[in-house]
C-alpha positions in Angstrom: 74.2 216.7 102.8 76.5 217.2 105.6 74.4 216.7 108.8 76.2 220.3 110.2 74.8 223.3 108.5 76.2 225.2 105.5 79.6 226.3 106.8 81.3 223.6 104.6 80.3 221.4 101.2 82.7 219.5 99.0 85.0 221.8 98.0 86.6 221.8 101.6 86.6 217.9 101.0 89.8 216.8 99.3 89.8 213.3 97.0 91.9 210.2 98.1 92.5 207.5 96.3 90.7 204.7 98.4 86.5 204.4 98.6 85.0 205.5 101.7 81.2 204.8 103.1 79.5 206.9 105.5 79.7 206.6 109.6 76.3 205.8 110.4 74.7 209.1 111.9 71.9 208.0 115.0 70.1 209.6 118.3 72.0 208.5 121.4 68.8 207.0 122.3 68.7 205.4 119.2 68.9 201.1 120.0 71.5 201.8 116.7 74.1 203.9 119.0 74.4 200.9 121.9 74.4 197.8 119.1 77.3 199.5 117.4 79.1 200.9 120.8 78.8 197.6 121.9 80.1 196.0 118.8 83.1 198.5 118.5 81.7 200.0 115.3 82.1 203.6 114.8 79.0 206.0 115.1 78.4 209.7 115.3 76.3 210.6 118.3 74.3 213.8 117.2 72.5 214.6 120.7 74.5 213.6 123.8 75.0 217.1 124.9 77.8 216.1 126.2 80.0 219.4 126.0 77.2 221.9 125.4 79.1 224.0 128.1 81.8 224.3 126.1 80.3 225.2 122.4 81.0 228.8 123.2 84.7 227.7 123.7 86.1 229.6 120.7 88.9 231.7 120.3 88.4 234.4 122.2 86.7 233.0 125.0 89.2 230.8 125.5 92.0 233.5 125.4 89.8 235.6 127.9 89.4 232.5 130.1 92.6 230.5 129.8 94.8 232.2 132.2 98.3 232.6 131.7 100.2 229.1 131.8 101.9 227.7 129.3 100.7 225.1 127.0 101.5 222.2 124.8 101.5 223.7 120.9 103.1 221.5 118.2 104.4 223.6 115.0 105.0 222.3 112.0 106.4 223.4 108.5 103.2 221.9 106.9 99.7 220.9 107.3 100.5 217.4 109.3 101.1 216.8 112.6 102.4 213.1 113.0 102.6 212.0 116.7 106.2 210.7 118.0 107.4 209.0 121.4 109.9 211.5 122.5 110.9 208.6 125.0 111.7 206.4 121.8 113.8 208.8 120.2 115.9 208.3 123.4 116.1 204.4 122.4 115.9 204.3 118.6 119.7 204.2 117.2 118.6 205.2 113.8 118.8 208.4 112.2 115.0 210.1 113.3 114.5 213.8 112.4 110.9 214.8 114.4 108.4 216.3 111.8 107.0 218.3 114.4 108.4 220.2 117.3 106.9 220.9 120.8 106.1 224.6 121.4 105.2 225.8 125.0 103.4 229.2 124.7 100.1 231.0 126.5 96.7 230.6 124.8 97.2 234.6 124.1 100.7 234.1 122.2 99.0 230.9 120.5 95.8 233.1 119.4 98.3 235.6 118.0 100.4 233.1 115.9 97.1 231.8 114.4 95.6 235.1 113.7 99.0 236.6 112.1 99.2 233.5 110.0 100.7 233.7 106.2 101.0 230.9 103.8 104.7 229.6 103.9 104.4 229.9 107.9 104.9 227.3 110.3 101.6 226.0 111.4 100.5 225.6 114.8 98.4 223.1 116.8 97.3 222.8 120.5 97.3 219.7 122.3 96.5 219.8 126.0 95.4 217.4 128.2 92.2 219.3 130.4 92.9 219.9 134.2 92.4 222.2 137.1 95.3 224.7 136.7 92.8 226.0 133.7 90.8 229.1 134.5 88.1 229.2 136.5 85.7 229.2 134.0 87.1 227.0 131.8 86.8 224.6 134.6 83.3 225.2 135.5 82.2 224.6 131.8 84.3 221.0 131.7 82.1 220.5 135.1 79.0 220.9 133.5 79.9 218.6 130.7 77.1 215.6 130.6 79.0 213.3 132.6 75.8 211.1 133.9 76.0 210.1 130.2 79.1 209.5 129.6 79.3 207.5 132.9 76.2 205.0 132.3 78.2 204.5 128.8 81.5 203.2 130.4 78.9 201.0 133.1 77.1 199.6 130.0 79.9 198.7 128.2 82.0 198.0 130.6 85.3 199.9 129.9 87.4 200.8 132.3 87.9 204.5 133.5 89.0 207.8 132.1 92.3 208.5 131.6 92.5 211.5 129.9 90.8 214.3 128.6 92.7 216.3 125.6 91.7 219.8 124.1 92.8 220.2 120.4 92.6 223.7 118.9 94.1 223.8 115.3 93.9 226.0 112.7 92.1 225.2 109.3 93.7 222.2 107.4 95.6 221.1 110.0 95.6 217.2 109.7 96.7 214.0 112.0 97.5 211.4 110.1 96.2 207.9 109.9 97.2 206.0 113.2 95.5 204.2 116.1 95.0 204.4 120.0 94.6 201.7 122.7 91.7 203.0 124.3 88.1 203.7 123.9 87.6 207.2 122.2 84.4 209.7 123.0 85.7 212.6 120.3 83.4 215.7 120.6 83.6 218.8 118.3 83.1 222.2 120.0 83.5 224.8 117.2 84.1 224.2 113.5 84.3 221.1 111.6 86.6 218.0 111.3 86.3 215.4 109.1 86.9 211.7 110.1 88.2 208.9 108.3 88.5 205.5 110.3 89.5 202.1 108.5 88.7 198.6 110.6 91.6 197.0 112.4 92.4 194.4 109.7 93.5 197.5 107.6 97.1 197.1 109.9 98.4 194.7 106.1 97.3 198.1 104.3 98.6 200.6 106.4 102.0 199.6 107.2 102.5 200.8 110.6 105.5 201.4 112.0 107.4 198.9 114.6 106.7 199.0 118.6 110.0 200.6 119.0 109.9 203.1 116.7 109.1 206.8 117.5 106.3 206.6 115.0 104.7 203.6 116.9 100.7 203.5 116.3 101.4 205.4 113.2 101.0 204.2 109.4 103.9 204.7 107.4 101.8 205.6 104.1 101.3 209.1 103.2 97.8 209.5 101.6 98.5 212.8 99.4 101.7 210.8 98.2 100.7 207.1 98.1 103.5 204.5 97.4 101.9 201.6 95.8 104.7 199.8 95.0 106.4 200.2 98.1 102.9 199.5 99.9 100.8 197.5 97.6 98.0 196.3 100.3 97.4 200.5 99.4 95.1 199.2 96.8 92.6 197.2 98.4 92.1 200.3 101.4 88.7 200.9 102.2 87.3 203.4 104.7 84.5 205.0 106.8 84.5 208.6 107.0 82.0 211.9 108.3 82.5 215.0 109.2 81.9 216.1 112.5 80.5 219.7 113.8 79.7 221.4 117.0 78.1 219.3 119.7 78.3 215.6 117.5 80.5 213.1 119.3 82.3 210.4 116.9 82.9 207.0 118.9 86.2 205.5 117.6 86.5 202.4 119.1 89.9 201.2 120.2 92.1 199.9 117.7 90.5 201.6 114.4 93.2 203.4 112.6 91.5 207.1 112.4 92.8 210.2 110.1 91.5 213.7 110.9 91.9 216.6 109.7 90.1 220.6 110.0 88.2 221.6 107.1 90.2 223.7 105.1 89.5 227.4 103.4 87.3 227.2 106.8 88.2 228.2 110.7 90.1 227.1 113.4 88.3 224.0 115.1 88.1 223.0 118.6 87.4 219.4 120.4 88.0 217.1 122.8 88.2 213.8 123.5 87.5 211.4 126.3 90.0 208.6 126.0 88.6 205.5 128.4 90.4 202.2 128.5 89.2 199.1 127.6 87.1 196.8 129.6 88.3 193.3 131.2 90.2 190.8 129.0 87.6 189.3 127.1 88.0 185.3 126.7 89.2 184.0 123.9 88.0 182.6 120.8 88.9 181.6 117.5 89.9 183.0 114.9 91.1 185.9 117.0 89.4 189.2 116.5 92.0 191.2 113.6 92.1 193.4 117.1 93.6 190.6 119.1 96.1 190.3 116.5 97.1 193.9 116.0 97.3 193.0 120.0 99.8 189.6 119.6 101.6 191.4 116.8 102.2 194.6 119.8 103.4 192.1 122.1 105.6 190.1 119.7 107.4 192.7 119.0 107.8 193.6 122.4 109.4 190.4 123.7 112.1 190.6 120.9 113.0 194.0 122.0 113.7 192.8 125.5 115.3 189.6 124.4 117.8 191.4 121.7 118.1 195.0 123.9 118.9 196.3 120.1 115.9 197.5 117.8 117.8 196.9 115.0 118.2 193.8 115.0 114.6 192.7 115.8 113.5 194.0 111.7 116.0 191.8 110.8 115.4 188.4 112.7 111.3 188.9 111.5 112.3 188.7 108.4 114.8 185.6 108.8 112.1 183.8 110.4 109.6 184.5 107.8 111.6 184.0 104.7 113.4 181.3 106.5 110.6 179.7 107.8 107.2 180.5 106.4 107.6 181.0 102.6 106.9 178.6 99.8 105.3 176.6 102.7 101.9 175.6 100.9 100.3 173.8 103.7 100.5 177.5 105.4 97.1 177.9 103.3 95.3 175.1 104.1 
């Protein structure tokens, strides 16, 4: 049923309110994996072996192996950990209380928070980008990762190159909610499982993501265990892809596709990285634009009227004018 061994079944799922279908599940050297790479489709990958060196990365090795520097942990006083722009706070005037705050700690004193974990605790969740002032070990595993793969995949489909490589170890459901990224995403789970829920880039009208400026930028503003429907009525015509990820699969989430993860709860911690590449060359344009391309013009809109008006609360406002103003009870708009 679940493609990842017994450790989980549908009691650790939990029921949304929007239908989902399943990630296709192929071979790397399936002709499946490159036609939907290529397409920007997501796909689980179930034999890249492209972090087998690190599948023994669990708990206690990476205590034994981490060293002693500090590292990036986000606590929270629930079960989500929604991103923010710490430079945007700096810029956005309106009132903005982070729902998550930025913990630096050693792996040991992290191990210990999770292990001495009590319901009504603040939860905890690493996020650290990979680099050489990890331990020696650590680094020779992230050496050994399958990077001739991962290599002839950027060549083949022409992205541009790596920019980052993020370890996330979180403990059991521990949840990111729905957002998108700007770059090509290789995610690959080391120990436990996730699972993965992506919707398609014309999904922005349904998700109601935040503005450019705002702190929550890239993130929806929708809650999914408290949906708004009048406030966000596109809510009703959501429709996903999901899976559910375990040690050694790799999900591609292709740049653009709003993704919400979360760890199997009632389970264990989970560990993964990801391999965040960005996109290839401007591709040329044709119409209709890709719903991509416009998530892109809507970015850059936004954008401009920032650095025309200096004030972000006034660009909400001048949107609106111009649509109202401008673009409603138009009828030829739909013809």
């Amino acid at each position: 049923m679940n493609g990842g061994g017994p450790e989980w079944d549908e009691t650790h799922i939990t029921k949304y309110f929007f239908p989902t279908e399943q990630i296709p599940r192929v071979s790397c050297t399936d002709p499946l994996a490159d036609e939907l790479i290529s397409q920007e489709k997501p796909v689980v990958l179930t034999d890249t072996k492209l972090c087998d060196s690190a599948l023994k990365w669990d708990l206690d090795y990476l205590a034994e192996n981490m060293g002693n520097e500090r590292y990036m942990v986000f606590v929270s006083k629930n079960n989500k950990f929604k991103y923010y722009d710490e430079a945007k706070m700096r810029v956005y005037k309106a009132n903005f209380v982070p729902p998550t705050k930025r913990v630096d700690m050693t792996f040991q004193e992290f191990v210990k928070k999770l292990r001495e974990w009590k319901p009504g605790d603040e939860r905890a969740y690493l996020q650290q980008g990979l680099n050489n002032t990890f331990g020696h070990a650590i680094v020779l595993d992230f050496l050994q990762f399958n990077w001739q793969w991962l290599n002839v995949q950027q060549k083949k489909h022409k992205w541009g190159p790596l920019t980052s490589n993020l370890l996330l170890v979180g403990m059991e459901g521990n949840i990111t909610p729905v957002h998108y990224d700007e770059q090509q995403n290789f995610f690959c789970q080391l120990v436990g499982y996730k699972r993965c829920i992506l919707f398609a880039p014309e999904h922005y009208e349904r998700l109601y993501p935040h503005p450019v400026y705002h702190p929550h930028d890239r993130q929806a503003q929708v809650d999914f265990d408290a949906p708004n429907f009048e406030k966000f009525p596109g809510l009703d015509k959501l429709e996903g892809w999901e899976t559910v990820i375990g040690p050694g699969e790799v999900l591609y989430i292709p740049m653009y596709w709003w993704h919400h993860i979360e760890s199997l709860r009632d389970l264990s911690h989970t560990v993964s990285v990801n391999f965040w590449y960005k996109g290839g060359p401007t591709e040329s344009i044709t119409y209709p634009l890709k719903p991509r391309q416009k998530l892109a013009v809507m970015r850059n809109v936004e954008k401009m009227l920032l650095e025309a008006l200096k004030d972000p609360a006034e660009v909400g406002p001048l949107l609106r004018s111009l649509v109202l103003g401008r673009y409603t009870g138009d009828e030829s708009l739909g013809e």
